[in-house]
N, C-alpha and C positions, 0 to 999 in steps of 0.2 A: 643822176640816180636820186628816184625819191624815199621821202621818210619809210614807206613801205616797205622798202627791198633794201638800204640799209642800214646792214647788220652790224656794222666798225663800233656800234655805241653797245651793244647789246651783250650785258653779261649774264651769266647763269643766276636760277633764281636762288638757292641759297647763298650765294653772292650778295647779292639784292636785300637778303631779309637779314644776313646780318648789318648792313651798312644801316638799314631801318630799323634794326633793333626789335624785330618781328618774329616771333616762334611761328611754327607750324600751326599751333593750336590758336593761335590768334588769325592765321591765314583762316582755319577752317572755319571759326566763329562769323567770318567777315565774308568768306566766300561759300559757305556750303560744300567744300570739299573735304573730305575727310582728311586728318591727317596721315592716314597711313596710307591715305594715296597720294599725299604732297613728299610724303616720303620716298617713294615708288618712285613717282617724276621726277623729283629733283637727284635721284641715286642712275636713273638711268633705266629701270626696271620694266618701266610700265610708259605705254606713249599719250602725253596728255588730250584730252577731247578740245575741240573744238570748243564746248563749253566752260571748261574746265579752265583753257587759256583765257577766257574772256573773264570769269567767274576771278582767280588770282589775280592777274593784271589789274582789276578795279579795284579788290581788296590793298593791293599795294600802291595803290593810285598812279600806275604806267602803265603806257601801253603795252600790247602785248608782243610789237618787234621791238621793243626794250628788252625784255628779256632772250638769256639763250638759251632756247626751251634743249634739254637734250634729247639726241638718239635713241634712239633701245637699242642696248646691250646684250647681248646674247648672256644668262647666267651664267655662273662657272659651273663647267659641265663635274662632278663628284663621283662620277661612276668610272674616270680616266681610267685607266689601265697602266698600271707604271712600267713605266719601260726597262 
């Protein structure tokens, strides 16, 4: 298996940025991401770009299958109906 494909090192990025001692706001300064879309990605909300992975990963000087970029999460639906 190579560097590429794996994943056994790769943890989440607000994982990452506290071990670095890195806000969001420092993310965005470095990377041209907004942070409330570092928010959005790192919460699960929103699914990172292609750009956007290559853009943080430099800012936090790793690659970007270092990180575990997450899923998108369906919101919690608020209109439920209670049973």
């Amino acid at each position: 298996m190579d560097a590429q494909t794996d994943h056994t090192r790769a943890l989440p990025l607000k994982l990452h940025r506290a071990v670095l001692g890195v806000s969001q706001y420092v993310i965005q300064a470095k990377s041209g991401v907004f942070q409330s879309r570092i928010s959005l990605i790192e919460n699960g909300l929103a699914q990172p770009k292609e750009k956007e992975v290559a853009a943080i990963s430099k800012a936090l000087g790793l690659q970007p299958n270092y990180i575990a970029w997450p899923t998108m999460r369906r919101p919690i639906d608020t209109q439920e109906k209670a049973a």
